[in-house]
FIDODO-607087 format. One record per residue: x, y, z of N, C-alpha, C, O, CB in turn; residue number from 0. Coordinates in steps of 0.02 Angstrom, whole numbers, plus 50000, padded with zeros to 5 digits. Each point is the difference from the previous one (the first is absolute). Glycine has a CB too. Example, Ala and Ser with C-alpha at 12.3 -4.5 7.8 and 13.67 -1.06 7.14 Angstrom:
REM residues 2
nxx / nyy / nzz / caxx / cayy / cazz / cxx / cyy / czz / oxx / oyy / ozz / cbxx / cbyy / cbzz / fiti
50660 / 49716 / 50390 / 49955 / 50059 / 50000 / 50045 / 50060 / 50000 / 50052 / 49999 / 50033 / 49853 / 49942 / 50029 / 0 $
50077 / 50112 / 49902 / 50042 / 50059 / 50003 / 49961 / 50055 / 50037 / 50025 / 50055 / 50008 / 50034 / 49913 / 49884 / 1 $
END
This chain:
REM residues 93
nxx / nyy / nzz / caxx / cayy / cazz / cxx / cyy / czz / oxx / oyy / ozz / cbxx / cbyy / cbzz / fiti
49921 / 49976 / 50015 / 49991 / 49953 / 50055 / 50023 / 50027 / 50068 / 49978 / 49976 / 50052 / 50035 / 49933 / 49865 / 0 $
50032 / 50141 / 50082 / 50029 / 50042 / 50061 / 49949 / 50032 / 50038 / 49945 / 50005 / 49971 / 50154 / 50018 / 49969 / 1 $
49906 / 50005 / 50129 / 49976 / 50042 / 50023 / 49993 / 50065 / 49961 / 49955 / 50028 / 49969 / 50078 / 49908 / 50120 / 2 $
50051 / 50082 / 49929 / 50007 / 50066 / 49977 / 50027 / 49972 / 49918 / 49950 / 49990 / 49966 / 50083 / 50092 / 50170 / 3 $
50020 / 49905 / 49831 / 50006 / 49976 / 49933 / 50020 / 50067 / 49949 / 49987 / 50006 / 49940 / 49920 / 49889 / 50091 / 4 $
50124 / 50144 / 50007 / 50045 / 50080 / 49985 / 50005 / 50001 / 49912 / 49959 / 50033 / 49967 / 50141 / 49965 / 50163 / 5 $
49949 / 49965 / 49842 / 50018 / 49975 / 49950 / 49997 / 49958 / 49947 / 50026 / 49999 / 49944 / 49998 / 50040 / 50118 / 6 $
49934 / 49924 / 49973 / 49953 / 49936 / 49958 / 50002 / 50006 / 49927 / 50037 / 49971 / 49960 / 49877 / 50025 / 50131 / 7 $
50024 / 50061 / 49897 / 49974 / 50057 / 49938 / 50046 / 50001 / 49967 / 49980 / 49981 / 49944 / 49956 / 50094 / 50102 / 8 $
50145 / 49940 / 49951 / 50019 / 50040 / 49975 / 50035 / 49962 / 49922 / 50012 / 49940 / 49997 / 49991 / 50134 / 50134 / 9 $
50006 / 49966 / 49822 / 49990 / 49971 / 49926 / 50053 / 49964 / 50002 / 49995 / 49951 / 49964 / 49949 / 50134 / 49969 / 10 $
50130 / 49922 / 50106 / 50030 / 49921 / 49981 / 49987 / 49959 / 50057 / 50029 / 49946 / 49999 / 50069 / 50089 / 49930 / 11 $
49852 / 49980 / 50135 / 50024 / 49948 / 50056 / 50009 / 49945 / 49970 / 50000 / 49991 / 49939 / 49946 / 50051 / 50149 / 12 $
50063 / 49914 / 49962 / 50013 / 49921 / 50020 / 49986 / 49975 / 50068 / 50022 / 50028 / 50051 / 50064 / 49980 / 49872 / 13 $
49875 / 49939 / 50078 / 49959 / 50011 / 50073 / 50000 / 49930 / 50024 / 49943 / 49977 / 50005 / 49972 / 50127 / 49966 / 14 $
50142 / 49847 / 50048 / 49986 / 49932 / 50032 / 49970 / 50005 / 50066 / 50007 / 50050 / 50036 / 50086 / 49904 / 49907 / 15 $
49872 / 49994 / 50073 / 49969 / 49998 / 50050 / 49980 / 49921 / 50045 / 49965 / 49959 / 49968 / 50002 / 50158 / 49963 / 16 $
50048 / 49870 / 50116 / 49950 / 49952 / 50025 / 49944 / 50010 / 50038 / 49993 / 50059 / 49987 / 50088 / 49893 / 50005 / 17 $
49876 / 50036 / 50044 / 49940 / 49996 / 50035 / 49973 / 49941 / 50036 / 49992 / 49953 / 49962 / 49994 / 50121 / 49962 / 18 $
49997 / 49914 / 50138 / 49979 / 49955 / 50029 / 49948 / 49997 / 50033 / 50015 / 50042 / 50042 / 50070 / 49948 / 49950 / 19 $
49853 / 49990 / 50026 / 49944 / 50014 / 50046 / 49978 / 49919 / 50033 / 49987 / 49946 / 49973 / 49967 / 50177 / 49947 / 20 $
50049 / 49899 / 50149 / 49958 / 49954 / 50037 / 49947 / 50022 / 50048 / 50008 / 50048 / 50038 / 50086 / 49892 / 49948 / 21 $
49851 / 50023 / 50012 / 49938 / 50032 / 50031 / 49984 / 49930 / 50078 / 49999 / 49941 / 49980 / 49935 / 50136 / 49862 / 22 $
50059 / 49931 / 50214 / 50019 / 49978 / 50054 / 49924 / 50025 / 50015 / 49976 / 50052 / 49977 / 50172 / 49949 / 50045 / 23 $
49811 / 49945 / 50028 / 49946 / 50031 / 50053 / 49979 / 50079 / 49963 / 50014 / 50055 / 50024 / 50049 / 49878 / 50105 / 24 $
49910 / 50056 / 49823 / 49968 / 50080 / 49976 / 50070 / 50059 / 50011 / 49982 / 50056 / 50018 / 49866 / 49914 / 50036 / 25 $
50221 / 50019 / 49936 / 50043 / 50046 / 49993 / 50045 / 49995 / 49965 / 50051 / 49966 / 50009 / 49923 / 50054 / 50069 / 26 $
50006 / 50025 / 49861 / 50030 / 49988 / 49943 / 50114 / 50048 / 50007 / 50027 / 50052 / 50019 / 49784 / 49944 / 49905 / 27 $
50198 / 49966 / 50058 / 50107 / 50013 / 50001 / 50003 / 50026 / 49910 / 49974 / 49973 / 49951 / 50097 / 49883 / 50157 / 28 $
49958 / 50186 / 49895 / 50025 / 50006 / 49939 / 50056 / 50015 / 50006 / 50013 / 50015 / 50058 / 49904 / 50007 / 49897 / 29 $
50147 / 49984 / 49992 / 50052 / 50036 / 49992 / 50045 / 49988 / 49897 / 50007 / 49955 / 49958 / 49998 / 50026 / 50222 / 30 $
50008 / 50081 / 49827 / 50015 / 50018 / 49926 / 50071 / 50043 / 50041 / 50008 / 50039 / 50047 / 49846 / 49973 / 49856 / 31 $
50204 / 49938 / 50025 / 50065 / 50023 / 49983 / 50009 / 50020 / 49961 / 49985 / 49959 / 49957 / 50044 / 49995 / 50082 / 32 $
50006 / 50125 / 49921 / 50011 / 49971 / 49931 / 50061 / 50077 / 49974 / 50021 / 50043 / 50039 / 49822 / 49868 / 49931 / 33 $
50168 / 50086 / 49976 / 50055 / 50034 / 50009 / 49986 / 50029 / 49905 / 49990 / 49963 / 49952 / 50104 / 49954 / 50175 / 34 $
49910 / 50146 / 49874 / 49992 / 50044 / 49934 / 50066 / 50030 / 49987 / 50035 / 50029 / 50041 / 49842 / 50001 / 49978 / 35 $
50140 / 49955 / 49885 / 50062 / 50044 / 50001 / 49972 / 50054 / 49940 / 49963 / 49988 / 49952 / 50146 / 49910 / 50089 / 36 $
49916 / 50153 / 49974 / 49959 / 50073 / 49941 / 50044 / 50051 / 49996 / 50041 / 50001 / 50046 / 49837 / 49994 / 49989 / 37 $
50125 / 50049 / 49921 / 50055 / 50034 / 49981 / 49959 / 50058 / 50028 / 49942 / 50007 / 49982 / 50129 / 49932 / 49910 / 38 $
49961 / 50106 / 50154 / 49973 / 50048 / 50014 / 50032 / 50074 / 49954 / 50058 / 50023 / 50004 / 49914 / 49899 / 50116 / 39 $
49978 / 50103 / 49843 / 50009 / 50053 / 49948 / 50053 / 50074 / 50017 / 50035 / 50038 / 49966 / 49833 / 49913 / 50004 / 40 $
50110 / 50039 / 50115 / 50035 / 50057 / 50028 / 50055 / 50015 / 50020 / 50031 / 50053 / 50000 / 49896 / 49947 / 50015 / 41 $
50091 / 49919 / 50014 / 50075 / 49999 / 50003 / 50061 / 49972 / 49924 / 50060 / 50009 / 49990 / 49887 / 49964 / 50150 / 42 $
49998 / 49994 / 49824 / 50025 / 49962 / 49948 / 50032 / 49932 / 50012 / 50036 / 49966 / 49963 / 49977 / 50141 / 49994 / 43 $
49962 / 49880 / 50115 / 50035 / 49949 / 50017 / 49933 / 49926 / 49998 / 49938 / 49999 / 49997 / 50171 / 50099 / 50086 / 44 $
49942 / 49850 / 49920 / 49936 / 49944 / 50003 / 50009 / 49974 / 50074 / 50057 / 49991 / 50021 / 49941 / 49962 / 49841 / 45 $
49954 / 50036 / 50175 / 49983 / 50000 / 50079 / 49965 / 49927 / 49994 / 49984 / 49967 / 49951 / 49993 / 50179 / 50088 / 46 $
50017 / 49837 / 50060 / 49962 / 49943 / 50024 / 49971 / 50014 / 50032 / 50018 / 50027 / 50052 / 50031 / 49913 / 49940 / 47 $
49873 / 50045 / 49991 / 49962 / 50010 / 50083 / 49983 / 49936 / 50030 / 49960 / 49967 / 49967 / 49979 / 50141 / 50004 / 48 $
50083 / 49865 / 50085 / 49961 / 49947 / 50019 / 49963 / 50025 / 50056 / 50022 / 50040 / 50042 / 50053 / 49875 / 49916 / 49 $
49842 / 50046 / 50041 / 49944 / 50009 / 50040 / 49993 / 49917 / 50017 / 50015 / 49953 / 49964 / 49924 / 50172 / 49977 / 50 $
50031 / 49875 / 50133 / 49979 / 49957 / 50052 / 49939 / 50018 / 50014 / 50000 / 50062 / 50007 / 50100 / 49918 / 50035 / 51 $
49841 / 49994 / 49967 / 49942 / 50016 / 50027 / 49991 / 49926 / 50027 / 50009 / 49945 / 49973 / 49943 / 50162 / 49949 / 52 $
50023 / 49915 / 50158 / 49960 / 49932 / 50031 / 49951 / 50043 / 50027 / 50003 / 50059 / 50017 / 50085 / 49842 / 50017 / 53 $
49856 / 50049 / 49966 / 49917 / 50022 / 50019 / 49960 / 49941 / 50040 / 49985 / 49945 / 49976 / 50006 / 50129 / 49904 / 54 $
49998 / 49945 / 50172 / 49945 / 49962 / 50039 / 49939 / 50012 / 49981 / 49998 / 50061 / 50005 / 50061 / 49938 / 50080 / 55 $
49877 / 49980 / 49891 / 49942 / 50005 / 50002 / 49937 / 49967 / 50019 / 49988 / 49943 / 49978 / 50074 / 50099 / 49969 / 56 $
49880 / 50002 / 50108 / 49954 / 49939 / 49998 / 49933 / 50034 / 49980 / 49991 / 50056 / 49977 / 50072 / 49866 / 50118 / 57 $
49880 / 50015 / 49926 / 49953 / 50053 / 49985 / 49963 / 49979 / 50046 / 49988 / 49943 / 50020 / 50018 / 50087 / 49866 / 58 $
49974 / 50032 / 50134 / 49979 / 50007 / 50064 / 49906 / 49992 / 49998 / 49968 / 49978 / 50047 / 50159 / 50109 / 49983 / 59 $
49847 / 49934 / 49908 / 49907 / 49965 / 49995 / 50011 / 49995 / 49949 / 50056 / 50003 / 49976 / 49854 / 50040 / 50090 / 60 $
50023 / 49947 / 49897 / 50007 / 49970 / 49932 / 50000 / 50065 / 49939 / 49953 / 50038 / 49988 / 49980 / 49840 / 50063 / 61 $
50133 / 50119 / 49917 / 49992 / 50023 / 49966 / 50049 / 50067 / 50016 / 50034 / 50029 / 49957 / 49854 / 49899 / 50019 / 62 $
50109 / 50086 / 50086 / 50057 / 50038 / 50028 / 50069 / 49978 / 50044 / 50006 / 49964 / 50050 / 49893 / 50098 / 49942 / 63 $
50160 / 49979 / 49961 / 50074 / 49980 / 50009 / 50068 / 50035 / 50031 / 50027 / 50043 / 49966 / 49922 / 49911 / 49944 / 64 $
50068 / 50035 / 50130 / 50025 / 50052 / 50028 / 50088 / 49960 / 49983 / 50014 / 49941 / 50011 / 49860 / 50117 / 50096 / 65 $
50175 / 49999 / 49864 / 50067 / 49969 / 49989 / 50048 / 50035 / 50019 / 49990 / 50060 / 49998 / 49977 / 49889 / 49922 / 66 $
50101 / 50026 / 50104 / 50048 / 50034 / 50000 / 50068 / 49997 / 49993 / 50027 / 49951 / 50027 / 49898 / 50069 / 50014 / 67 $
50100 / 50007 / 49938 / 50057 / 50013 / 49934 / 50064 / 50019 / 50022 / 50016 / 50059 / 50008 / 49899 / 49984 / 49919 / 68 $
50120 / 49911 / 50082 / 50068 / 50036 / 50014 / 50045 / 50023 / 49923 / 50001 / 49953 / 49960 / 50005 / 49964 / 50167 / 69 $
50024 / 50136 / 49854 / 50047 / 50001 / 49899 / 50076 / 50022 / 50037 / 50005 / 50035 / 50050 / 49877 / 50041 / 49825 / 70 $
50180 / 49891 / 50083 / 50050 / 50012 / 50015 / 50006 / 50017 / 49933 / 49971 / 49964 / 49959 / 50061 / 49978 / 50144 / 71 $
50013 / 50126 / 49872 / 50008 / 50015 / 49939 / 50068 / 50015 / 50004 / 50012 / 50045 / 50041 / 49876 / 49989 / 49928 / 72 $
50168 / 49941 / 49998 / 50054 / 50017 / 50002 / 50023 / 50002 / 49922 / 50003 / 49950 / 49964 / 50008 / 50006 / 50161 / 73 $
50003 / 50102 / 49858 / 50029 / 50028 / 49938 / 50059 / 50007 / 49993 / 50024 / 50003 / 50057 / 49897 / 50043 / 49935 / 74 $
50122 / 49960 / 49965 / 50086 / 50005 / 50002 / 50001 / 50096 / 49988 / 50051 / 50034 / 49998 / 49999 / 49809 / 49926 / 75 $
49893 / 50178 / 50071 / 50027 / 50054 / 50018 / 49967 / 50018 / 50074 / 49940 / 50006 / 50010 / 50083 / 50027 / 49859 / 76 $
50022 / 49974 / 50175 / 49971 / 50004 / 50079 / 49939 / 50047 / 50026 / 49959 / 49990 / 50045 / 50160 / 49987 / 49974 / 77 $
49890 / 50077 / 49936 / 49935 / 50043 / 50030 / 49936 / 49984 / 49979 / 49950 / 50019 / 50031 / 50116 / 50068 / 49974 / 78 $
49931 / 49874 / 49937 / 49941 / 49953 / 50019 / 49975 / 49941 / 50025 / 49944 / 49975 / 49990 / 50062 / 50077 / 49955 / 79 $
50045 / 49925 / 50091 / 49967 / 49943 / 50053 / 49976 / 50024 / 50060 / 50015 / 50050 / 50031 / 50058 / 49873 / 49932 / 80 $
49881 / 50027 / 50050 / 49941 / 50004 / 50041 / 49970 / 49935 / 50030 / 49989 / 49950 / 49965 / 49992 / 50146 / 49965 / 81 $
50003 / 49908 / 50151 / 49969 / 49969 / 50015 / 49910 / 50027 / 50025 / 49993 / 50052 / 50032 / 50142 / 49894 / 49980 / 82 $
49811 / 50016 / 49972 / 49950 / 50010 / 50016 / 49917 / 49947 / 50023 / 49971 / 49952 / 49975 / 50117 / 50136 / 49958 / 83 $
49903 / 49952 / 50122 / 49936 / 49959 / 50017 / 49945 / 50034 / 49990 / 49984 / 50058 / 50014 / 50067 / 49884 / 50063 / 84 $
49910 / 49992 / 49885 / 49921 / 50029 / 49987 / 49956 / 49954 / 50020 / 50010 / 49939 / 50005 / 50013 / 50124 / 49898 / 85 $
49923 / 49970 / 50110 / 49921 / 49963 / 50028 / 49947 / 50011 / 49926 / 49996 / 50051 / 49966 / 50012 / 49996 / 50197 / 86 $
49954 / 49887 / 49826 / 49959 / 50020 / 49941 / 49942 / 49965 / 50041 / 50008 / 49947 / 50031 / 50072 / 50059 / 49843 / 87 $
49858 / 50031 / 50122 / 49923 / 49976 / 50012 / 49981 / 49974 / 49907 / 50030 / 50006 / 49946 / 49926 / 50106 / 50185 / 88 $
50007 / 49871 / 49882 / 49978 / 49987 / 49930 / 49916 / 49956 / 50011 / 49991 / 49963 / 50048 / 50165 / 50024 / 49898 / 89 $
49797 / 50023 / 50012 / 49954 / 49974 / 50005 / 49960 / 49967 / 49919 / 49984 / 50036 / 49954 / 50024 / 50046 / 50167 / 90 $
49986 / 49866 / 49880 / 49979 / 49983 / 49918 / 49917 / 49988 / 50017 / 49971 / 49977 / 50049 / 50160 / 49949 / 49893 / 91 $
49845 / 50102 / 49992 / 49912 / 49980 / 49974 / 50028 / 49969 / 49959 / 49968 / 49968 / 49958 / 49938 / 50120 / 50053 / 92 $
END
């Protein structure tokens, strides 16, 4: 359900989450909280990642969507947290 979702996969995660969406005048709000705990093999240690994603989206003709993505990823081990912005086009047949 994450943007990015690093750890999700992994054979013991654990993955709570909430999610909310409101769609306003053709502009759709999203945002996803949620927080993974997984034993990472390399350190032998068991870790947290929590991820934030909020997303504006609209669509701009029919059928075409233009979105954009703010992800806060904060891991308990520091060198992998991360913040990031993305733009997605997208077009459905």
């Amino acid at each position: 359900p994450f943007e990015d979702g690093n750890r999700v996969f992994g054979v013991d995660a654990k993955t709570p989450y909430i999610r909310a969406e409101y769609e306003i005048e053709g502009i759709k709000l999203a945002t996803i909280y949620g927080q993974t705990k997984y034993l990472d093999t390399t350190l032998g240690d068991k870790l947290k990642e929590k991820e934030f994603n909020f997303s504006v989206a609209h669509e701009f003709m029919k059928n075409l969507e233009a979105e954009l993505i703010y992800v806060n990823v904060n891991n308990s081990h520091d060198d992998n947290s991360y913040d990031a912005i993305k733009a997605h086009l997208s077009y459905k047949f």
